[in-house]
C-alpha positions as a Markdown table, in Angstrom:
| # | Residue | x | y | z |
|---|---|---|---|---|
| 1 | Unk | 128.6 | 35.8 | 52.4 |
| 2 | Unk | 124.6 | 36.6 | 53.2 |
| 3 | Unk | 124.2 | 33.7 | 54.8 |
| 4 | Unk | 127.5 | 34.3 | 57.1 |
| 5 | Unk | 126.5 | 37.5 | 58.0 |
| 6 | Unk | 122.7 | 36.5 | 58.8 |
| 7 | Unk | 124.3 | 33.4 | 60.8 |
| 8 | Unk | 126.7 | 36.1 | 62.5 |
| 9 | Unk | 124.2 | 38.6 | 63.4 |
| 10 | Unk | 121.8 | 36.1 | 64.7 |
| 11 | Unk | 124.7 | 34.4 | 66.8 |
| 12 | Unk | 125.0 | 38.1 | 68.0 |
| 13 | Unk | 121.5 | 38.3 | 69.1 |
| 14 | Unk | 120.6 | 35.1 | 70.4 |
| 15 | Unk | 124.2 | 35.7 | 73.0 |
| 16 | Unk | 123.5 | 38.9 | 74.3 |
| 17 | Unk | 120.1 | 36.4 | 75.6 |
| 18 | Unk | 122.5 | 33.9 | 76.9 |
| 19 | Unk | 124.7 | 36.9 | 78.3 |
| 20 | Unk | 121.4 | 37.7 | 80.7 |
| 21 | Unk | 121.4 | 34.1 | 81.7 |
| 22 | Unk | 125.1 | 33.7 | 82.1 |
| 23 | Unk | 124.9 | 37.0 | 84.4 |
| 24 | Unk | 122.1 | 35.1 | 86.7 |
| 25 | Unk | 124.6 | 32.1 | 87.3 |
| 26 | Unk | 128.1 | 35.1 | 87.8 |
| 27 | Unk | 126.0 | 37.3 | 90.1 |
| 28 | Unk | 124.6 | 34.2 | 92.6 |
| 29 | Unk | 128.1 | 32.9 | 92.5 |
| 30 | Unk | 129.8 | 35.8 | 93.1 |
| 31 | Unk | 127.3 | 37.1 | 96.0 |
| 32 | Unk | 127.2 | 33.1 | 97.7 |
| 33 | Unk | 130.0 | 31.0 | 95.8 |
| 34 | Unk | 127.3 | 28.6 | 94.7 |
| 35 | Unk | 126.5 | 27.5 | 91.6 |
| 36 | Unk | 123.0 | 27.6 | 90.9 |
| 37 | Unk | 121.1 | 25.1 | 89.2 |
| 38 | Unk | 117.9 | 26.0 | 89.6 |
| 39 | Unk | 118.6 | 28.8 | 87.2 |
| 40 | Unk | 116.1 | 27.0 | 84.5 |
| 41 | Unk | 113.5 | 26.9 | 86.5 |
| 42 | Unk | 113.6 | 30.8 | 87.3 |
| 43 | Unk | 113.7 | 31.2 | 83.5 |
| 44 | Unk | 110.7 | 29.3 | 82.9 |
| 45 | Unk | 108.4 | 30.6 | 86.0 |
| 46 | Unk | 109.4 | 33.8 | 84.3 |
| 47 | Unk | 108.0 | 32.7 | 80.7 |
| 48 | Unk | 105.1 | 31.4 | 82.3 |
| 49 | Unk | 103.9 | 34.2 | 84.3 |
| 50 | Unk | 104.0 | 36.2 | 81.1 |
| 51 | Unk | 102.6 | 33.6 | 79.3 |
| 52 | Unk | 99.2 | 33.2 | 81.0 |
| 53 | Unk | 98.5 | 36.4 | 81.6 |
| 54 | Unk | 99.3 | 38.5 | 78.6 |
| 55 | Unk | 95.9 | 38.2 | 77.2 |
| 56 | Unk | 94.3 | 39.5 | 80.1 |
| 57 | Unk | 96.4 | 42.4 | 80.9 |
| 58 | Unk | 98.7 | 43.2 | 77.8 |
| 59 | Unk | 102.3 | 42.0 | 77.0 |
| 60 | Unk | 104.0 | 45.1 | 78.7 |
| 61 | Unk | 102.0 | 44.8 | 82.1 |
| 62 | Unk | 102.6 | 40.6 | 81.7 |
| 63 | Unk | 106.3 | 41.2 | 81.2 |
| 64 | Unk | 106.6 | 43.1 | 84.5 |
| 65 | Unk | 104.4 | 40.5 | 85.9 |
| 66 | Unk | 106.6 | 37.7 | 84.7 |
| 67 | Unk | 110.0 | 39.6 | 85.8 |
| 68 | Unk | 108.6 | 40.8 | 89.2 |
| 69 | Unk | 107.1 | 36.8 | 89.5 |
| 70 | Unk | 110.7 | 35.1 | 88.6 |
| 71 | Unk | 112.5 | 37.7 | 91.3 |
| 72 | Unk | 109.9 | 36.7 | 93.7 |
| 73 | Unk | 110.5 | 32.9 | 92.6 |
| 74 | Unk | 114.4 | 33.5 | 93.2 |
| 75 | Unk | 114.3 | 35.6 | 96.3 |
| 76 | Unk | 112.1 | 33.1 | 97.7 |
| 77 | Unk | 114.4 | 29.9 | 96.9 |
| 78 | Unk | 116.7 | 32.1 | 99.2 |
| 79 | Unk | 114.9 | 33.1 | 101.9 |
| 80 | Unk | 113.4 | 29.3 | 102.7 |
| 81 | Unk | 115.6 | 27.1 | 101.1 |
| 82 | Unk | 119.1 | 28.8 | 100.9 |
| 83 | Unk | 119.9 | 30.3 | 103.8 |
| 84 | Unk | 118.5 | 27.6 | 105.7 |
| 85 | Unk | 122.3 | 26.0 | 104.8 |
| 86 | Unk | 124.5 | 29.0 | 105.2 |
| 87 | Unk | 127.6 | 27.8 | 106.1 |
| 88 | Unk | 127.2 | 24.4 | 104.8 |
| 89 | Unk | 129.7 | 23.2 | 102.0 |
| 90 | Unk | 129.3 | 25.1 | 98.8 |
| 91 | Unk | 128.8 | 21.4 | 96.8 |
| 92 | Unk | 126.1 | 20.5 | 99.4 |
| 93 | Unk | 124.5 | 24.0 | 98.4 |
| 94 | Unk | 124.8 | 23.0 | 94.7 |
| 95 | Unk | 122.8 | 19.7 | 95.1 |
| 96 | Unk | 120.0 | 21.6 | 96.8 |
| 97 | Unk | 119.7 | 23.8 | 93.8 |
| 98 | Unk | 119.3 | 20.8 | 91.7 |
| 99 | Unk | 116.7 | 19.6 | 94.1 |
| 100 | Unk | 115.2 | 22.9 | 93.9 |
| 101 | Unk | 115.4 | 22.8 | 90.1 |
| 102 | Unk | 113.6 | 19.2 | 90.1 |
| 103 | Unk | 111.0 | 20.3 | 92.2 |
| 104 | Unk | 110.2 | 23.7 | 90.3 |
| 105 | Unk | 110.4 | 22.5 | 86.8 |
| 106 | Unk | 108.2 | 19.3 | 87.7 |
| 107 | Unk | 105.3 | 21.7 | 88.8 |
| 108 | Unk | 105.3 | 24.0 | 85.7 |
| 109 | Unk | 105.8 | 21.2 | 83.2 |
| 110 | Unk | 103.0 | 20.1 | 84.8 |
| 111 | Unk | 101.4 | 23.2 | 84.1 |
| 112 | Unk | 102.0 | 23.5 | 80.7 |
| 113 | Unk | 101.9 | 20.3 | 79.8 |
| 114 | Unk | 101.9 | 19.4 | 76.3 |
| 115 | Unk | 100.8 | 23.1 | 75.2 |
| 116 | Unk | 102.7 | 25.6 | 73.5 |
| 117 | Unk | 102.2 | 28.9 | 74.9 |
| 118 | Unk | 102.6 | 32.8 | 73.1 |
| 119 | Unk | 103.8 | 34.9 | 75.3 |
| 120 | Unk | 102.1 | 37.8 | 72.9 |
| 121 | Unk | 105.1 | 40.2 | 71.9 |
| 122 | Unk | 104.7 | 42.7 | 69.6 |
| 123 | Unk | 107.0 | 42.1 | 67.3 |
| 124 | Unk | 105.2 | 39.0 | 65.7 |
| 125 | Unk | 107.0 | 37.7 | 62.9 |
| 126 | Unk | 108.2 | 40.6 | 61.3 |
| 127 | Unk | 111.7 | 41.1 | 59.5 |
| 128 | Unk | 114.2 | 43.4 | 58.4 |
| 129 | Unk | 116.2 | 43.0 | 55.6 |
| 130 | Unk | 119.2 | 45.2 | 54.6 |
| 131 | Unk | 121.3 | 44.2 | 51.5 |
| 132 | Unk | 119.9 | 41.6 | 51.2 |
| 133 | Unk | 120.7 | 40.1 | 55.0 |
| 134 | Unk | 117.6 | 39.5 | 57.0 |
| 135 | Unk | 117.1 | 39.8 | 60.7 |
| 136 | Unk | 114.1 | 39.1 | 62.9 |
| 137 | Unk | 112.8 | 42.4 | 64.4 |
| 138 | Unk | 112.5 | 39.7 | 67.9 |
| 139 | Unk | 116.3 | 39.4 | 67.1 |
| 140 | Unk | 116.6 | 43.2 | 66.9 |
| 141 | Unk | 114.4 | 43.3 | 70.1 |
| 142 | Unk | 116.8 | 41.0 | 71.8 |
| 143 | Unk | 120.1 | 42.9 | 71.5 |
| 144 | Unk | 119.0 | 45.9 | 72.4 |
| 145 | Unk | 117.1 | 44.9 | 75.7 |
| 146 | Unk | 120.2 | 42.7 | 76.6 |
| 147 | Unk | 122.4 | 45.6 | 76.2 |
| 148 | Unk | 120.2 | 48.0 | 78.2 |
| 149 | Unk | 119.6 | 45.7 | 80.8 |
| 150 | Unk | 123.5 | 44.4 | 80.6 |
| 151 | Unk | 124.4 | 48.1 | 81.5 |
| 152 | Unk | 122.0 | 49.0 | 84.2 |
| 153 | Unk | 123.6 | 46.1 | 85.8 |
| 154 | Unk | 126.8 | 46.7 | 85.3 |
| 155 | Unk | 126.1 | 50.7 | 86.4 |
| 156 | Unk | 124.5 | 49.0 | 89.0 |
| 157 | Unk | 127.4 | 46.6 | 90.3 |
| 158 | Unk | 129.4 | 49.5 | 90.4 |
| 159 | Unk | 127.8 | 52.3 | 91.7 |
| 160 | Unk | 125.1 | 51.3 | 94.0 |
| 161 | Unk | 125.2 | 50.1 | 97.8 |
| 162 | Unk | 124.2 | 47.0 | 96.8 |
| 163 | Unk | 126.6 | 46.4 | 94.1 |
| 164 | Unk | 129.6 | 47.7 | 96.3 |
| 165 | Unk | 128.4 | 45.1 | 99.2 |
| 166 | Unk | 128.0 | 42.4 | 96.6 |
| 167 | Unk | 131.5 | 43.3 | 95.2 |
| 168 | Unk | 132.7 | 43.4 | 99.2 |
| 169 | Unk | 130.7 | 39.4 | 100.0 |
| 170 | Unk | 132.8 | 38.2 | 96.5 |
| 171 | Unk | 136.4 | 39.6 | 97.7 |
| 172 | Unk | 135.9 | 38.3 | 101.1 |
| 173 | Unk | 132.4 | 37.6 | 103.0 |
| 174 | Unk | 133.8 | 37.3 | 106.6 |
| 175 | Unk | 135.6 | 40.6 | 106.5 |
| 176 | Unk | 132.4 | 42.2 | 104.7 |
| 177 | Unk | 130.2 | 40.8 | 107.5 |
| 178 | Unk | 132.7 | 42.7 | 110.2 |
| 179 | Unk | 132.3 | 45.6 | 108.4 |
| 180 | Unk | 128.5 | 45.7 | 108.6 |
| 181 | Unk | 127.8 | 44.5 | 105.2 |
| 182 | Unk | 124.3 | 42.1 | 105.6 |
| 183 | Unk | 125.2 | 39.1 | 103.7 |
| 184 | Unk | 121.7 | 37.9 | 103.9 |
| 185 | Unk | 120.3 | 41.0 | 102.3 |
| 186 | Unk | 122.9 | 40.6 | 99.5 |
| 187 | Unk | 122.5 | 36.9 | 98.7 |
| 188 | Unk | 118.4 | 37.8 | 98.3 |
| 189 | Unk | 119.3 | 40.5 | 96.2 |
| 190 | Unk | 120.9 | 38.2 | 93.9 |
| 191 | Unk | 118.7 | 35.6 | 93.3 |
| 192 | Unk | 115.9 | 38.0 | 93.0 |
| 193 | Unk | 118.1 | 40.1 | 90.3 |
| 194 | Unk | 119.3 | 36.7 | 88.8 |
| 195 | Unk | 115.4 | 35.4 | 88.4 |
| 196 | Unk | 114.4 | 38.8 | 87.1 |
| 197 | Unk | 116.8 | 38.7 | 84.4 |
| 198 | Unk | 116.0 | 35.0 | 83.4 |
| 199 | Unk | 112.6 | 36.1 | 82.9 |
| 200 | Unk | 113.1 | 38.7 | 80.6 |
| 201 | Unk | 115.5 | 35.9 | 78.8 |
| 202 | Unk | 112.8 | 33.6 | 78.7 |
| 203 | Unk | 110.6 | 36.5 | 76.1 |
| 204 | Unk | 113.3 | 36.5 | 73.8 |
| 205 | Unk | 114.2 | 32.5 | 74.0 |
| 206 | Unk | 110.1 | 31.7 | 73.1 |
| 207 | Unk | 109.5 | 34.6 | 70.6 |
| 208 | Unk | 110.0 | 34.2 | 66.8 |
| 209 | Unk | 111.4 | 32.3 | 65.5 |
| 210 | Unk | 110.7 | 29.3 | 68.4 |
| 211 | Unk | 107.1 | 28.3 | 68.5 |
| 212 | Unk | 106.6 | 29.8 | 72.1 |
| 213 | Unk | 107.1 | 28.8 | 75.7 |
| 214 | Unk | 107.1 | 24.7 | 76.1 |
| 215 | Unk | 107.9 | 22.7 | 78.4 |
| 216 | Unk | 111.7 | 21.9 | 76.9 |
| 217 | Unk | 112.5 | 25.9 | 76.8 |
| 218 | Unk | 114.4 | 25.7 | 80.2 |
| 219 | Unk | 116.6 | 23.0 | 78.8 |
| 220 | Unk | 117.6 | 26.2 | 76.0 |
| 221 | Unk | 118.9 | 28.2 | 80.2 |
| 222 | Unk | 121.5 | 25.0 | 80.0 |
| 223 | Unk | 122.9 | 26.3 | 77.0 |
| 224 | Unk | 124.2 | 29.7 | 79.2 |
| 225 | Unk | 126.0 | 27.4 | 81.5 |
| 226 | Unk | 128.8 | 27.0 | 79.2 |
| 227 | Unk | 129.0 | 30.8 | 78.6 |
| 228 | Unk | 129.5 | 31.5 | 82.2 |
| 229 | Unk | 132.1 | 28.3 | 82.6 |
| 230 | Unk | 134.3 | 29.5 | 79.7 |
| 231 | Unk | 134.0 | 33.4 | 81.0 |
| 232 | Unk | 134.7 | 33.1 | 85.0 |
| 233 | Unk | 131.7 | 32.1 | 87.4 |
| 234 | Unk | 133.1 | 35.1 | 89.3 |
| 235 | Unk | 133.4 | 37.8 | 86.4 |
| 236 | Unk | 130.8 | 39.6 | 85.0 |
| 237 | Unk | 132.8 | 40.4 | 81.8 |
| 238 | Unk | 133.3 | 36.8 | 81.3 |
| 239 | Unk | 129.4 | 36.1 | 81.7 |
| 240 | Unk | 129.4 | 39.0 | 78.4 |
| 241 | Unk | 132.3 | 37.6 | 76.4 |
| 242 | Unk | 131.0 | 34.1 | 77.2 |
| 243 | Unk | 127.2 | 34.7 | 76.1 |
| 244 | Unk | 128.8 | 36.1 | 72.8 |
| 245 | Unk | 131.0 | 33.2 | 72.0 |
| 246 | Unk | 128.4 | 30.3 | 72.5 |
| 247 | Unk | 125.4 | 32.5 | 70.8 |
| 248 | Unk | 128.0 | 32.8 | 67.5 |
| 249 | Unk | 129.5 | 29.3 | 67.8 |
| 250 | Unk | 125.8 | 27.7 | 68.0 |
| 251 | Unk | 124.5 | 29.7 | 65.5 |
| 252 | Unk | 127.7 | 29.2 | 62.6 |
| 253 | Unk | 127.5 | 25.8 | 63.6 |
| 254 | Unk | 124.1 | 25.1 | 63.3 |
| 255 | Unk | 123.6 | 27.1 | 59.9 |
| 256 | Unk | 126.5 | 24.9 | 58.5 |
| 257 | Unk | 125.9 | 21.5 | 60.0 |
| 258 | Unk | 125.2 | 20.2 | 56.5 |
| 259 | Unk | 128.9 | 21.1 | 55.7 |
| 260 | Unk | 130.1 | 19.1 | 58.8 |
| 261 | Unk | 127.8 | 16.0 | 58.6 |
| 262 | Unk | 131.8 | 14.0 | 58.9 |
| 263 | Unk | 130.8 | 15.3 | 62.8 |
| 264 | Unk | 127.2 | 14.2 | 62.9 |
| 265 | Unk | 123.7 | 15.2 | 63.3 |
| 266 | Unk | 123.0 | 17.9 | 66.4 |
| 267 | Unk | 126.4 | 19.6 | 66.4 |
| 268 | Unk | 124.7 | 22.8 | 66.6 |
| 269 | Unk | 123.9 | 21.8 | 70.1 |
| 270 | Unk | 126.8 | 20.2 | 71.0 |
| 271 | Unk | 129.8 | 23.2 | 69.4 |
| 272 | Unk | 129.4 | 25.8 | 72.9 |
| 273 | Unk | 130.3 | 22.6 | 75.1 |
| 274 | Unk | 133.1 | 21.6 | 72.6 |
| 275 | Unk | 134.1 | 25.2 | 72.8 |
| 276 | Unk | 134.3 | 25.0 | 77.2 |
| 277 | Unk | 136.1 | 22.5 | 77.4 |
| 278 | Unk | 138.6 | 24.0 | 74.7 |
| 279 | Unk | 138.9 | 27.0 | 76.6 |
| 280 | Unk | 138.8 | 25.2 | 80.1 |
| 281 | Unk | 141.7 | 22.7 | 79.3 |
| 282 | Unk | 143.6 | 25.9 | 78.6 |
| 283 | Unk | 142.3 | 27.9 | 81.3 |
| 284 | Unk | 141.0 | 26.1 | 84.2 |
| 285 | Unk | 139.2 | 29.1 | 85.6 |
| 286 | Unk | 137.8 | 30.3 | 82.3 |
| 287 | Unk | 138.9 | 33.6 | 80.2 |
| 288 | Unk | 138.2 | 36.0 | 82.9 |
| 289 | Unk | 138.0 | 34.0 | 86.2 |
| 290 | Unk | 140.2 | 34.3 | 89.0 |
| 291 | Unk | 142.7 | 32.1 | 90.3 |
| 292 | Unk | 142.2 | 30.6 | 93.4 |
| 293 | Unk | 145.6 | 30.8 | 95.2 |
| 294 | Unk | 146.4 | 28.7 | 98.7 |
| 295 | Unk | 149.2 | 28.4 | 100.8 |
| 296 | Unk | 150.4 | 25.2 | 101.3 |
C-alpha cells in the first residue's frame, strides 16, 4: 500500500508538469488551430537558458531568464515563421512546426552535447516522508507551481482582454477579426505564454530525481502530447484532466512493470499512448474536445 501511494502521489506530481505542457499545445491550438510541434524545442531552450546561467546569476534570476528566453523563443517562431503562412492549410502549418522543431532542437543538442547540465534548484535531493510514504520535495515543488501557474492561466483565459480575444479567435476567428479583435496579437500571445510555460516544465522535468537537462529531455515534452489528445486540443480542462491521467498511468505502470513483464520491457513509456488511443477509439475528439459539426 506504501508503494501505491508513493507511485500515486508521484503520478500526481509529475502530471500537473505534463498539465503545463499539455496547456502549451491547447492554448496555440485554440488561438491558431495548429498543432504545434515545436513544443519540445521551447521546453528545452527554456531548460537551457536556466541551465547555463544559474551559476552566474542565481536559480531564481535564471528561472526568469529561462521563462522570459522560451516566450521570446515562441513569440519569435510566430512572428518570422508562422504568420508568414496565415491562411495556409492548418496541416501545412503543422509540418512547418516540425521543421521548426528539427531546426531548434538540432542547434541546442548541439549545444549541450554529450553533457548533463544542473539547472541548480534549491531543493536538491531532499525528501519528505510521512507514514512512512516518501515524496521528493522537487515533487512537492512541482504540484504546487503547476497549480499556481495552472490558475493564473485559467484566471487569466477568463478574465483578461487577452483571454476573452483568445476565447473570441477559438469560437470563430473571422467574426473576431470583424469585431476588432487582432488575431496577430493573440496568436503571439500564445506561443510566447505556451514557451513560457514549457520552460518552467522543463525545471521540474531535469530536477531530482532525473540527472539534469540532456539532450533526450525534450523527447520527456512528447509524453504531454497524449495528455492533450485524450483531453481536447481545444479545452483547457482536458489539457488538466489529461496531464493527470498520463502522469498516474506512467508512474503505476512503471513502478509495477515487473508485475507485467507478460507485456514487456518499457511499458512504463508506452501505458499514456495505450491509454489515447483507448479513450480516442471511444471518443474521437478526446474527453473534453468539441465536436466538429458540418453541413452536408
Amino acid at each position: 500500500m506504501t508503494t501505491f501511494a508513493e507511485l500515486l502521489l508521484n503520478g500526481i506530481s509529475i502530471g500537473s508538469v505534463y498539465a503545463l505542457i499539455a496547456l502549451g499545445f491547447v492554448v496555440i491550438f485554440r488561438a491558431t488551430e495548429v498543432v504545434n510541434f515545436a513544443h519540445a524545442s521551447l521546453l528545452l531552450a527554456g531548460g537551457y537558458v536556466t541551465a547555463v546561467l544559474h551559476d552566474d546569476i542565481g536559480f531564481w534570476l535564471a528561472l526568469l531568464a529561462g521563462i522570459g528566453g522560451a516566450a521570446a523563443v515562441g513569440a519569435g517562431v510566430e512572428f518570422l515563421v508562422m504568420r508568414r503562412y496565415r491562411g495556409s492549410n492548418h496541416s501545412v502549418l503543422a509540418i512547418v512546426t516540425i521543421g521548426v522543431d528539427i531546426l531548434l532542437t538540432t542547434e541546442l543538442t548541439r549545444r549541450i552535447g554529450t553533457d548533463v547540465l544542473a539547472l541548480g534548484d534549491p531543493w536538491g535531493d531532499s525528501v519528505l516522508t510521512v507514514a512512512g510514504v516518501s515524496v521528493a520535495h522537487t515533487r512537492i515543488a512541482a504540484f504546487v507551481a503547476a497549480g499556481l501557474l495552472i490558475t493564473a492561466f485559467l484566471l487569466a483565459f477568463r478574465l483578461t482582454s487577452w483571454g476573452v480575444a483568445m476565447r473570441a479567435a477559438a469560437e470563430n476567428s473571422e467574426t473576431a477579426a470583424l469585431m476588432g479583435v487582432r488575431l496577430g496579437r493573440v496568436s503571439l500571445g500564445a506561443w510566447a505564454v505556451a514557451g513560457g510555460l514549457a520552460a518552467v516544465a522543463a525545471l521540474f522535468l531535469t530536477v531530482f530525481p532525473t540527472p539534469g537537462l540532456e539532450r533526450s529531455t525534450s523527447l520527456a515534452a512528447m509524453k504531454a502530447f497524449p495528455a492533450a489528445i485524450l483531453g481536447g486540443l481545444d479545452s483547457t480542462t482536458g489539457a488538466l484532466v489529461g496531464g493527470f491521467l498520463v502522469g498516474i498511468t506512467e508512474s503505476l505502470a512503471t513502478g509495477y512493470q515487473g508485475d507485467l513483464t507478460f507485456l514487456g520491457r518499457g511499458i512504463g513509456d508506452l501505458a499514456p499512448y495505450l491509454v489515447m488511443v483507448a479513450v480516442l477509439l471511444v471518443r474521437p475528439a478526446g474527453l473534453f474536445g468539441t465536436k466538429e459539426l458540418a453541413r452536408v
